[in-house]
VEXVEXNU-282629 format. One record per residue (C-alpha): residue number from 1; residue in three letters; x, y, z. Coordinates in steps of 0.02 Angstrom, whole numbers, plus 32768, in hexadecimal, padded with zeros to 4 digits. Example, Ala and Ser with C-alpha at 12.3 -4.5 7.8 and 13.67 -1.06 7.14 Angstrom:
+-----+------+------+------+------+
: seq : type :   px :   py :   pz :
+-----+------+------+------+------+
:   1 :  ALA : 8267 : 7F1F : 8186 :
:   2 :  SER : 82AC : 7FCB : 8165 :
+-----+------+------+------+------+
//
This chain:
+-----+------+------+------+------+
: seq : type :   px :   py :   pz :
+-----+------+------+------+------+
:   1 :  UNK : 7E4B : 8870 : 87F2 :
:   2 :  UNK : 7E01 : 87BA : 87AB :
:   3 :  UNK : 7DA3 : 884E : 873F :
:   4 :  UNK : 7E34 : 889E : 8706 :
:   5 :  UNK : 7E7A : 8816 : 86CB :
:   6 :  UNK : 7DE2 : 87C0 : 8662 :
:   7 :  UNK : 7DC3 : 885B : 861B :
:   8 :  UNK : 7E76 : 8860 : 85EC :
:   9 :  UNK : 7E6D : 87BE : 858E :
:  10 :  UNK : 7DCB : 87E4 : 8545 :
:  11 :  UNK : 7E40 : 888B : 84FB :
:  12 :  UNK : 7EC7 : 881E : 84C5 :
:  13 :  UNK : 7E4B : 87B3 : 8454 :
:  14 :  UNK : 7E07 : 885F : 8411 :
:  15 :  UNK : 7ECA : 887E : 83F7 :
:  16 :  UNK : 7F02 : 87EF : 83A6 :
:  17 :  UNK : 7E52 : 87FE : 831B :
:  18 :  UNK : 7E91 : 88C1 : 82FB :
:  19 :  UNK : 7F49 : 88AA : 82D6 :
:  20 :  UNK : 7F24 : 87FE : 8262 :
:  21 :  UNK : 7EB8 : 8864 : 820B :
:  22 :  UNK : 7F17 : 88F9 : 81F3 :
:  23 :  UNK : 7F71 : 893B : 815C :
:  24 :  UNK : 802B : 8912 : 81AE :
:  25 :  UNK : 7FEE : 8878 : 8227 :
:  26 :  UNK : 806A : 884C : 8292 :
:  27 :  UNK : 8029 : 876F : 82A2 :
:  28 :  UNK : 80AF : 8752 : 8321 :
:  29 :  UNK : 8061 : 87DC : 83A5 :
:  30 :  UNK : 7FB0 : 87A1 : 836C :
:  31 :  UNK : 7FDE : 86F2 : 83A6 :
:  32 :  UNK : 8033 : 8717 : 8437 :
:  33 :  UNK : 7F92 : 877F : 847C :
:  34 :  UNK : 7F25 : 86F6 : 8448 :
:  35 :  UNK : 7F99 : 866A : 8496 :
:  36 :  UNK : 7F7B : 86A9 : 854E :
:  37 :  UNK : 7EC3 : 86C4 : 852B :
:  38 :  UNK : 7EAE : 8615 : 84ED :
:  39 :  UNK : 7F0D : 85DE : 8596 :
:  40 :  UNK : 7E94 : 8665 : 860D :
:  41 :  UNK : 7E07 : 8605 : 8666 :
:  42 :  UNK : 7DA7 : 86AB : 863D :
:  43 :  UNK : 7DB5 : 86AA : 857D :
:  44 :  UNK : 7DEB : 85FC : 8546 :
:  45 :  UNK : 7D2D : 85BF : 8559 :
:  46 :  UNK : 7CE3 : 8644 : 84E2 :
:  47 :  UNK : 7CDB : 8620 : 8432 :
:  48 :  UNK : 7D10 : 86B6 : 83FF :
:  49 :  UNK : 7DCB : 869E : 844E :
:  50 :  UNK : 7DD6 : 860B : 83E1 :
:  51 :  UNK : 7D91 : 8646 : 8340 :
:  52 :  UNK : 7E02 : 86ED : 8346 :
:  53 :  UNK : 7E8E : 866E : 8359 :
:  54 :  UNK : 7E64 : 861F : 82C3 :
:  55 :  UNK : 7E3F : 86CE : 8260 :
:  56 :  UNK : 7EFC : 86F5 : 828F :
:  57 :  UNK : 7F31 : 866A : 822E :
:  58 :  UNK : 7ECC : 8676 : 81A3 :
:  59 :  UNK : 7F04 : 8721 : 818A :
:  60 :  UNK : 7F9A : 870E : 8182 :
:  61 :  UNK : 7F7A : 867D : 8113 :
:  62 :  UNK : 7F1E : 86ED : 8097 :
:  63 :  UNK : 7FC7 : 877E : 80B1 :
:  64 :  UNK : 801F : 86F1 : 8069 :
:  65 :  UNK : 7FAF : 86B0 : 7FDB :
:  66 :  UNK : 7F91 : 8764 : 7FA2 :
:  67 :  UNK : 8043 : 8762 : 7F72 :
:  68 :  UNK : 8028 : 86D0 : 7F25 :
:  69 :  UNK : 7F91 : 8720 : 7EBC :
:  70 :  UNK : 7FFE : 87C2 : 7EA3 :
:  71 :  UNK : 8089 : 874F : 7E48 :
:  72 :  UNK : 810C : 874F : 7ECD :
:  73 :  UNK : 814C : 86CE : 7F2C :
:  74 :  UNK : 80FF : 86B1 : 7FCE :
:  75 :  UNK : 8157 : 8667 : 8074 :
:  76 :  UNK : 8118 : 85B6 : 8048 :
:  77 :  UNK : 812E : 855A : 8101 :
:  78 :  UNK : 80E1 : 85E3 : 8148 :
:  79 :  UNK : 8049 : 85F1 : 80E2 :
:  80 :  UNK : 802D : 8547 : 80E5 :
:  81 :  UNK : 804E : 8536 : 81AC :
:  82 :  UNK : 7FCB : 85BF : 81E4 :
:  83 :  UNK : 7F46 : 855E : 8158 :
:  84 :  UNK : 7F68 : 84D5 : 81B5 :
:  85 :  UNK : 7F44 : 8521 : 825F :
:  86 :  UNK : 7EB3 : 8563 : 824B :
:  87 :  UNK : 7E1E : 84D9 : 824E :
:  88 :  UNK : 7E59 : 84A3 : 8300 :
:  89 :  UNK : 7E41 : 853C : 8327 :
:  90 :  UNK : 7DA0 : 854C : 82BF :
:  91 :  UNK : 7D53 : 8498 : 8305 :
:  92 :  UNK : 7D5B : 84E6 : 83B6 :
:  93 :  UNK : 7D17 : 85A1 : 8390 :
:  94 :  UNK : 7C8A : 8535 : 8339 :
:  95 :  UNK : 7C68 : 84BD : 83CC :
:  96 :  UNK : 7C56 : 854A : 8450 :
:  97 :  UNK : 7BDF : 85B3 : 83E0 :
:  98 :  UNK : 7B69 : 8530 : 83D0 :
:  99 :  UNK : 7B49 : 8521 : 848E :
: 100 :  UNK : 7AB1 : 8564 : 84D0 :
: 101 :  UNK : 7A98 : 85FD : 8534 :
: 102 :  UNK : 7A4D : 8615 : 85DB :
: 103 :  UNK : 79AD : 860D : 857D :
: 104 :  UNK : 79CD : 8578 : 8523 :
: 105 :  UNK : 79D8 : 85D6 : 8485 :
: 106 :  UNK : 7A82 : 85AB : 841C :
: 107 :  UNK : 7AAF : 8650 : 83D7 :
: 108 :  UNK : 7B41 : 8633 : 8356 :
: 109 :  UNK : 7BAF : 86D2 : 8353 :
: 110 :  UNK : 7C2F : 869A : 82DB :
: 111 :  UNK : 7C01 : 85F8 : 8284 :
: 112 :  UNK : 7BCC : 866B : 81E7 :
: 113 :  UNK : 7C7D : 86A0 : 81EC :
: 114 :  UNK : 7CD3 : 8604 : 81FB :
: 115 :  UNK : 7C61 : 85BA : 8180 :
: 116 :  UNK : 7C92 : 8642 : 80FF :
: 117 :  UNK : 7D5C : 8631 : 8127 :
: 118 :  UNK : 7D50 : 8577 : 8138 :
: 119 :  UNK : 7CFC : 8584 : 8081 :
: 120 :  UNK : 7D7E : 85EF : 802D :
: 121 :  UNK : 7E0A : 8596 : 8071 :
: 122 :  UNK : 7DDC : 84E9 : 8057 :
: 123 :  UNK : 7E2A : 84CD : 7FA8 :
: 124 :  UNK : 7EB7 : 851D : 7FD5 :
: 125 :  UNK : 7ECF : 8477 : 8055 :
: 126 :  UNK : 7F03 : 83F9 : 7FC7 :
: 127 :  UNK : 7F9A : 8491 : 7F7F :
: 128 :  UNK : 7FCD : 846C : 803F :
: 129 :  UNK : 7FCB : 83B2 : 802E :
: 130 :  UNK : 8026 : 83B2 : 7F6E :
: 131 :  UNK : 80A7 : 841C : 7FD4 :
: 132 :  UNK : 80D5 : 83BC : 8044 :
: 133 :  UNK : 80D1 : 831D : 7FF1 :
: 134 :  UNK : 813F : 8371 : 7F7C :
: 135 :  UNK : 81A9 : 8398 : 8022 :
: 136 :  UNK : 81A4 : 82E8 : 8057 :
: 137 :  UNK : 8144 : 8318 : 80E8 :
: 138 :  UNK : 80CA : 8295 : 80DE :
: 139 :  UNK : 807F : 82BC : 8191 :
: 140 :  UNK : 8071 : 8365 : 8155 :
: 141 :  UNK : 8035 : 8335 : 80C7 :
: 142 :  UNK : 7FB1 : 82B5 : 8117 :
: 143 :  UNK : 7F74 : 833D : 8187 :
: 144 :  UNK : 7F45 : 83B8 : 810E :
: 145 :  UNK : 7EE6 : 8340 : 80AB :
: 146 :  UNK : 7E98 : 8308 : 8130 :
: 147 :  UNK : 7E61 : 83BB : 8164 :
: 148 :  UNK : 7E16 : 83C4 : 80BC :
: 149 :  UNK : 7DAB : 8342 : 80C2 :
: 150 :  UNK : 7D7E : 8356 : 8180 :
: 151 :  UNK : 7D38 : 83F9 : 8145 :
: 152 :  UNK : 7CCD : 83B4 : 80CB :
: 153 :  UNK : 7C8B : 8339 : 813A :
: 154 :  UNK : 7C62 : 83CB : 81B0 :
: 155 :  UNK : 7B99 : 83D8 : 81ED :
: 156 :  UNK : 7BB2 : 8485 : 81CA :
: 157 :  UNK : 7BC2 : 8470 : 80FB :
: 158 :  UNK : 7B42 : 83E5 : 80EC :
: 159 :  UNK : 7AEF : 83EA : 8049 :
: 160 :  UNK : 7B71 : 847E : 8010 :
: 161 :  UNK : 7BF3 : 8472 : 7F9B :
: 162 :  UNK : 7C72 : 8464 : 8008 :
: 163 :  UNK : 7C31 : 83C5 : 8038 :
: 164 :  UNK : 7C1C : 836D : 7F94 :
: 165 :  UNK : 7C79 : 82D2 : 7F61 :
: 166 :  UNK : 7CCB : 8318 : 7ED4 :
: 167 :  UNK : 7D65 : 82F6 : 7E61 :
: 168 :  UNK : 7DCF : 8358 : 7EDC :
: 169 :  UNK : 7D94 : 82F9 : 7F5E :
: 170 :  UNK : 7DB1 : 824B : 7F26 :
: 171 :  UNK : 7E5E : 828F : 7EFF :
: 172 :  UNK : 7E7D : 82C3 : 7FB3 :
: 173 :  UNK : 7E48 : 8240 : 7FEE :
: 174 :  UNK : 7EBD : 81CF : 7F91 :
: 175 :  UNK : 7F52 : 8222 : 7FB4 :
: 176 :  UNK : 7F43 : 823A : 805A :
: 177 :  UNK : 7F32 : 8185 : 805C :
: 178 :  UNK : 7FE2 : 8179 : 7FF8 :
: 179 :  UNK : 801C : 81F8 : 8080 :
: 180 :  UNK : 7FE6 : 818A : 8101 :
: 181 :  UNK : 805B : 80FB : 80C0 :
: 182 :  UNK : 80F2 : 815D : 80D1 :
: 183 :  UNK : 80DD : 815E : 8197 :
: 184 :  UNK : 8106 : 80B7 : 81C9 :
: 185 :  UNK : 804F : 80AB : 8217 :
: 186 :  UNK : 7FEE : 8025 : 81C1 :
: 187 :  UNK : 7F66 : 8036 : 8236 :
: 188 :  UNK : 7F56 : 80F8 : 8200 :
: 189 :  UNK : 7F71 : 80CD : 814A :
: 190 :  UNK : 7EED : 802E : 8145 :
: 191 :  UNK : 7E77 : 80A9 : 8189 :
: 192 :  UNK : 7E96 : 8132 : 8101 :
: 193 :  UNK : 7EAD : 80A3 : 8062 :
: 194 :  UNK : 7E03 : 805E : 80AA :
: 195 :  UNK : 7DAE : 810E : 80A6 :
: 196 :  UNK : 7DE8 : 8120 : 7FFA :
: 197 :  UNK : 7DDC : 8077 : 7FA4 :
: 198 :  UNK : 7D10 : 807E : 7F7B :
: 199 :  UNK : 7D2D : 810C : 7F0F :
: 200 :  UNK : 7D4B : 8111 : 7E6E :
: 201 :  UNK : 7DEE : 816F : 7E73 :
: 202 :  UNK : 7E8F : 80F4 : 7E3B :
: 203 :  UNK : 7E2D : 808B : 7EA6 :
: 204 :  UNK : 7EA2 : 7FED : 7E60 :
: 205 :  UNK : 7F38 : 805C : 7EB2 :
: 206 :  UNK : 7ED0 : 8067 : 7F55 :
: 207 :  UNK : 7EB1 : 7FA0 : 7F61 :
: 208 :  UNK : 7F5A : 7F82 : 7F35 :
: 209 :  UNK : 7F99 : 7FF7 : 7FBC :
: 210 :  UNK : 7F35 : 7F9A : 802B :
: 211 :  UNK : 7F64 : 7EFC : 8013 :
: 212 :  UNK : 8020 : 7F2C : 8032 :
: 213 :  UNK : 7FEE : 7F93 : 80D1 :
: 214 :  UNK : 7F99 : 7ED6 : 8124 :
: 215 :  UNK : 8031 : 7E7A : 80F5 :
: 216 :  UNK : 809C : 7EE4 : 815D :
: 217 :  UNK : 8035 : 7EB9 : 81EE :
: 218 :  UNK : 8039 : 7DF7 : 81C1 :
: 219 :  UNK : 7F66 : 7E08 : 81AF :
: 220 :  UNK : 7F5A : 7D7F : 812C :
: 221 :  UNK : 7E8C : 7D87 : 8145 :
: 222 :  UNK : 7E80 : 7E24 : 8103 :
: 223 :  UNK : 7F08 : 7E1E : 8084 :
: 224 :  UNK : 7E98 : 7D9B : 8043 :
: 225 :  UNK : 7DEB : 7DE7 : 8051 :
: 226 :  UNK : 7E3F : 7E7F : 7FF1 :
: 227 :  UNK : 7E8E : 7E19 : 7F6F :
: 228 :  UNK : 7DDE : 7DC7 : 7F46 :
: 229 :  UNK : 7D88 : 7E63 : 7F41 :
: 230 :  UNK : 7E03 : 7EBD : 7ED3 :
: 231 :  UNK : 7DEA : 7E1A : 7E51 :
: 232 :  UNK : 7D38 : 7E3E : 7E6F :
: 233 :  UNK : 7D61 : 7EFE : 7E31 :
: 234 :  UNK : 7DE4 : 7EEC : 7DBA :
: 235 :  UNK : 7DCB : 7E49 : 7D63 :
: 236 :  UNK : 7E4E : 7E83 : 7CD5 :
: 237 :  UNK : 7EE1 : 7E98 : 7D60 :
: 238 :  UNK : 7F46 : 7E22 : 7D7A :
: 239 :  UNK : 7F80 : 7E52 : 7E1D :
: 240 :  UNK : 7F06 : 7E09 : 7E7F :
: 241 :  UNK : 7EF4 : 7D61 : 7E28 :
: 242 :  UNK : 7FB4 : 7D2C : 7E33 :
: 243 :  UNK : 7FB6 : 7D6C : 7EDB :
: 244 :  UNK : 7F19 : 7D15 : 7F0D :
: 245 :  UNK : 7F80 : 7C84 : 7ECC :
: 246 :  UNK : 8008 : 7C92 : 7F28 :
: 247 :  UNK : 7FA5 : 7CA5 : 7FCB :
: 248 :  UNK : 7F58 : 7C11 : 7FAE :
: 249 :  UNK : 7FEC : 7BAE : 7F80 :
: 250 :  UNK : 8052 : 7BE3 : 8022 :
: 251 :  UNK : 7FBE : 7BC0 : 8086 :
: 252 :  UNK : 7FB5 : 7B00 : 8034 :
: 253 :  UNK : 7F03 : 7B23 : 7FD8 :
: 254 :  UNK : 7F4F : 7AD1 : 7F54 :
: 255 :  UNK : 7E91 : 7AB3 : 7F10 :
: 256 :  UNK : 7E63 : 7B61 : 7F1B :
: 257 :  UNK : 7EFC : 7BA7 : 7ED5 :
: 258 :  UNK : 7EE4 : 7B0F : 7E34 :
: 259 :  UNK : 7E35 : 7B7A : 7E19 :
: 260 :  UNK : 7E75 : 7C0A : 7E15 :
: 261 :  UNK : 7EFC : 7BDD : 7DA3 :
: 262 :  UNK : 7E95 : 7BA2 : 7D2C :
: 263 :  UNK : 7E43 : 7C4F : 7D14 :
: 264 :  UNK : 7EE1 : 7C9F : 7D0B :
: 265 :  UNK : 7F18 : 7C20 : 7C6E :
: 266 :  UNK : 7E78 : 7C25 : 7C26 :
: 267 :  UNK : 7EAA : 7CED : 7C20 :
: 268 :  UNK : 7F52 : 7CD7 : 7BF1 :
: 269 :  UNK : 7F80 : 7C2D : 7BAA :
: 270 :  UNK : 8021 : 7C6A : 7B4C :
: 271 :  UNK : 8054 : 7C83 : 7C0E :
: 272 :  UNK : 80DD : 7C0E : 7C29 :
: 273 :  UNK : 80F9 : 7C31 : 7CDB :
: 274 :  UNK : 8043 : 7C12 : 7CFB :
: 275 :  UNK : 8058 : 7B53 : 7CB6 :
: 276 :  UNK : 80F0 : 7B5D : 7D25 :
: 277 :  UNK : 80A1 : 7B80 : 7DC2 :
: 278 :  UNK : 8019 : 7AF4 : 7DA4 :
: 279 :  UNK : 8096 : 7A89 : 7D9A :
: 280 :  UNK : 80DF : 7AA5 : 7E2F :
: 281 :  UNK : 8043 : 7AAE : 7E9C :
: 282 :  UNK : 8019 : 79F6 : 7E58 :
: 283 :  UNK : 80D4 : 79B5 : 7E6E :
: 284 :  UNK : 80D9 : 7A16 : 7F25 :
: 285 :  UNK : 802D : 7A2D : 7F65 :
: 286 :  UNK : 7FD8 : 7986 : 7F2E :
: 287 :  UNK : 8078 : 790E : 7F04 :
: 288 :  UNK : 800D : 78FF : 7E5F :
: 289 :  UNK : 80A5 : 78E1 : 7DDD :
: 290 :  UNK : 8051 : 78AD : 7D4D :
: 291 :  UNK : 7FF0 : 7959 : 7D58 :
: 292 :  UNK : 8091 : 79A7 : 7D7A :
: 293 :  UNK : 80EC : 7978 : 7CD7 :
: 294 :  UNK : 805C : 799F : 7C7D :
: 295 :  UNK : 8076 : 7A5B : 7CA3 :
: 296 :  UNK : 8123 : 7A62 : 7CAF :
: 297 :  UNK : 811D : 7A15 : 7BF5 :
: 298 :  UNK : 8090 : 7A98 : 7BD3 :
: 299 :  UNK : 80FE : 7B16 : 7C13 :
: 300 :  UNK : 8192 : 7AEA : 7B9A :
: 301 :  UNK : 811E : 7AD1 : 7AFF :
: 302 :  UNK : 80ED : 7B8A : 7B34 :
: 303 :  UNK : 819A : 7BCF : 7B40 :
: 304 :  UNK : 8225 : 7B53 : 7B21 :
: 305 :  UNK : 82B6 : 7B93 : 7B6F :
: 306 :  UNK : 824F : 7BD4 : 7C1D :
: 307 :  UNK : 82DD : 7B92 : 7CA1 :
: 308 :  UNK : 825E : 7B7E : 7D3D :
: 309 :  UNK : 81F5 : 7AFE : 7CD1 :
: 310 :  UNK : 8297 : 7AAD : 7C83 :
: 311 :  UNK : 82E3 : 7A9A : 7D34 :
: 312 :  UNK : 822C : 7A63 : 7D7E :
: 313 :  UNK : 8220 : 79E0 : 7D0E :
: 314 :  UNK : 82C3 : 7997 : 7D13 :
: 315 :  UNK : 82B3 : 7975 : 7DD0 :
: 316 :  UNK : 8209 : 792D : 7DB4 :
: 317 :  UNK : 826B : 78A9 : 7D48 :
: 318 :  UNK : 830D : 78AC : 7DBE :
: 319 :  UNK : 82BC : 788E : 7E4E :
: 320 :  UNK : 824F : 77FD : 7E05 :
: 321 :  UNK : 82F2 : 77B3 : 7DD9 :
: 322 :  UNK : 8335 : 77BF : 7E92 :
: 323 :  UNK : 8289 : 777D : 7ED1 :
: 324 :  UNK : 82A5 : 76F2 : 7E54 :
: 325 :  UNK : 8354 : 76D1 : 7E83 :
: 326 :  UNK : 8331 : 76C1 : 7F3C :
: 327 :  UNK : 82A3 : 7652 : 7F20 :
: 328 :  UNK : 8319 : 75E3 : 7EBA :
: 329 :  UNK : 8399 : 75D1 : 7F39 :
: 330 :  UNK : 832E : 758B : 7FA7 :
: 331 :  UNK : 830D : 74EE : 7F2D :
: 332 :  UNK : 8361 : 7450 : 7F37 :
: 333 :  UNK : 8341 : 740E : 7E9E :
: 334 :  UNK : 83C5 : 743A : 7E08 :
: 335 :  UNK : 8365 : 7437 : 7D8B :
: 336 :  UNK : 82C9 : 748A : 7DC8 :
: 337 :  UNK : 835D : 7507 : 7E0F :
: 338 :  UNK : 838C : 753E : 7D78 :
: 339 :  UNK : 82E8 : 754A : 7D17 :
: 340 :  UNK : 82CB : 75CA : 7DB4 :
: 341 :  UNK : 8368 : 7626 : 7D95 :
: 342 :  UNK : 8366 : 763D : 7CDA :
: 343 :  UNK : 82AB : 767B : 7CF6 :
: 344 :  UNK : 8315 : 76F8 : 7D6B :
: 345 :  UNK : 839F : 770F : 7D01 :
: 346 :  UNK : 831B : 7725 : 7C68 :
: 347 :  UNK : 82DD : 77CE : 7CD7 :
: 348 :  UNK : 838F : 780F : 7CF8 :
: 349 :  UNK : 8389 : 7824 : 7C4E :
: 350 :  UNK : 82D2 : 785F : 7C29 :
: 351 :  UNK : 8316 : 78F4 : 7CA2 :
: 352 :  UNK : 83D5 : 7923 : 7C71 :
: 353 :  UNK : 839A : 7986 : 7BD8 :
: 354 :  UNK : 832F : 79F1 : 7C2A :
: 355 :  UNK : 83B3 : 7A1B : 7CBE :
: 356 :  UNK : 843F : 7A40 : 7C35 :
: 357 :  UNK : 83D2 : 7AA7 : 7BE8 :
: 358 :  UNK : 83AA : 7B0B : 7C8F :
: 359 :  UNK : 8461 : 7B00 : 7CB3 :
: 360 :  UNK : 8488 : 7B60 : 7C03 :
: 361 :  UNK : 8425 : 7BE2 : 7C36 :
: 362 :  UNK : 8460 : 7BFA : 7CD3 :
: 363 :  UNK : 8502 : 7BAA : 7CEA :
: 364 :  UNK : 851A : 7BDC : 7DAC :
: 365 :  UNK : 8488 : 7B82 : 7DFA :
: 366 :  UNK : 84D5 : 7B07 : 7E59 :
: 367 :  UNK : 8425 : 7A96 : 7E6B :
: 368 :  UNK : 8437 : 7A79 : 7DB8 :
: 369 :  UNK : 84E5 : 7A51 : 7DC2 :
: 370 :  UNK : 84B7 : 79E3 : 7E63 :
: 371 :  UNK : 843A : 7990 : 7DFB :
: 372 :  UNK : 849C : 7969 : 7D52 :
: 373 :  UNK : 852D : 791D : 7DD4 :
: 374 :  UNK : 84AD : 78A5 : 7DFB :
: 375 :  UNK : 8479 : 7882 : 7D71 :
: 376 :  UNK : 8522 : 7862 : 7D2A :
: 377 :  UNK : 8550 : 77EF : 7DA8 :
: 378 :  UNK : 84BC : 777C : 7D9C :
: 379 :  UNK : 84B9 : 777A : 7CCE :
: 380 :  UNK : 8593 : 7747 : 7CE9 :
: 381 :  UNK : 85B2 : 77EF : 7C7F :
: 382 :  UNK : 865D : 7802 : 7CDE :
: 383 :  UNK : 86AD : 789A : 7C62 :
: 384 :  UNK : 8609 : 78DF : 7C90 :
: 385 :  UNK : 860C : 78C7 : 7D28 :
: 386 :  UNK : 86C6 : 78FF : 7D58 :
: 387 :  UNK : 86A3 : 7993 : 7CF3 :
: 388 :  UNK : 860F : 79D2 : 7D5A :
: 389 :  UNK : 8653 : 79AC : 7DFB :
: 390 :  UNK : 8705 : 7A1C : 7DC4 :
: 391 :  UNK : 868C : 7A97 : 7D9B :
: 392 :  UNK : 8629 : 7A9B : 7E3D :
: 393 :  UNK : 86C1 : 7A8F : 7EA2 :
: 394 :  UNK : 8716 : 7B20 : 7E4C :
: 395 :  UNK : 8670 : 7B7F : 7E70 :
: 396 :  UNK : 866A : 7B54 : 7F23 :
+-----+------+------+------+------+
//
């Protein structure tokens, strides 16, 4: 009986190869013969179980891409679906063939065949992955590029065309890094962008990707590391100098971040926001205001009515003035009081200007409106004054 019923699976492999390859194949029967011989302890270890079930799906794959070739519309999902089932399939035929025999001979029996199907098919992988990208079906998508590239890499094709690095390659490689972003996995997508970033396909696109993909996991390190390399390889983007920048300013290397803005206004010294930015890191980072109002001035000789470096420079003057003021409260003396507070005074006014400019241009912000009450108050400009706080309280 345990005869009977080997043999019968050994038939329904034989089965399930004759009506794929027929002229009316029926797939549906071929897979469900091939399903329980796959599942049989007496057929699921011999190579040629598995490799029939992959020759069911790729003929049925080539049923459908004949229409295809014939100028009629194939059944997309399915064509694509059996292409996409048939390297497991393939990988496991493959694997069992190559295992020796009693005599320790291995004695392939259809690694020619796979080899050839594996061959023909392979381009066919990246129509699969532009489908289902186009589909939105980035996993989908992700998968079939990845089949085409795990192909390539296959022992089998070494030194063949299949295997070579080419333009199609690189190009499946990069999008089924972009695939791999869509799948909220940034561990599956770092691995992908860092496969692909050492070509030379949109390699810029690749680092940038990157980047983004370590911030969502907080890894500042490498955001870093990959920011300095993509300087390194793409001196004339921006990107990665103002963001190298920034990272350095919000981790208070204020010195590191002055260097590197220096190279970025030596590139671009119409920049106005660059001026800006050095301003701030020295009024911030270092408390330097001297060097501060030097950039913030550089800034508005650059572009005169830029409203970050109008406001940044009024509060360097403002809060001098309050500094002032405080320090000449606490002195006894009258008349070395009021030298003290018209020195004050004398910076209220160095810095209303530049926050009724700013306030022209954007006549909401209540900071500068908090900032011109102030100064109103201390220079005794009481229309001013009662005009900006009907304002604010209208606002509020």
């Amino acid at each position: 009986m345990a005869l009977s019923v080997s043999f019968a699976q050994k038939k329904a492999v034989s089965e399930a190869y004759s009506i794929a390859k027929g002229t009316n194949a029926n797939f549906n029967e071929a897979r469900g013969l091939i399903k329980g011989a796959l599942a049989h302890a007496e057929t699921q270890n011999d190579p040629k179980t598995w490799y029939v079930a992959g020759f069911v799906e790729d003929q049925q794959f080539s049923a459908e891409r004949m229409k295809q070739l014939l100028g009629q519309s194939p059944n997309e999902p399915v064509m694509y679906t059996a292409l996409m089932n048939i390297l497991p399939y393939f990988e496991k035929a493959y694997e069992l063939d190559q295992i020796p025999d009693a005599k320790g001979k291995v004695k392939p029996k259809h690694t020619k065949d796979i080899k050839g199907i594996l061959s023909a098919d392979h381009v066919y992988y990246i129509n699969a992955g532009a489908y289902y990208f186009d589909e939105k079906d980035y996993q989908k998508a992700y998968d079939a590029f990845q089949q085409y590239m795990k192909i390539a890499d296959m022992p089998m094709f070494k030194g063949e065309r299949v295997a070579e690095r080419d333009s199609n390659f690189m190009t499946v490689q990069f999008y089924s890094a972009v695939a791999a972003t869509q799948l909220n996995n940034s561990d599956l997508a770092i691995a992908a962008l860092t496969r692909a970033k050492d070509t030379d396909y949109r390699a810029n696109d690749v680092y940038q990707y990157l980047i983004y993909e370590y911030q969502q996991i907080n890894d500042s390190v490498n955001v870093e590391k990959i920011l300095e390399e993509g300087l390194v390889k793409f001196p004339e983007e921006k990107y990665y100098l103002l963001n190298l920048i920034n990272t350095y300013i919000y981790s208070n290397r204020n010195e590191k971040a002055i260097e590197y803005l220096k190279t970025a206004i030596a590139q671009e010294p119409g920049n106005a926001q660059l001026y800006d930015v050095m301003g701030r890191v020295y009024e911030s980072g270092l408390k330097d205001y001297v060097n501060a109002e030097t950039y913030f001035l550089k800034a508005l000789e650059t572009q005169p009515d830029y409203v970050e470096a109008l406001s940044n420079l009024g509060r360097i003057y403002y809060n001098q003035g309050v500094n002032r003021l405080g320090e000449a409260n606490m002195i006894s003396d009258t008349k070395l009081y009021q030298e003290e507070a018209a020195k004050a005074k004398d910076l209220f006014r160095k810095a209303l200007p530049y926050f009724e400019k700013a306030l022209q241009q954007k006549p909401d912000e209540r900071e500068y409106m908090t900032a011109l009450r102030g100064i109103y108050y201390n220079l005794n400009m009481n229309d001013e004054f009662n005009a900006i706080e009907a304002k604010m309280n209208i606002e509020y």
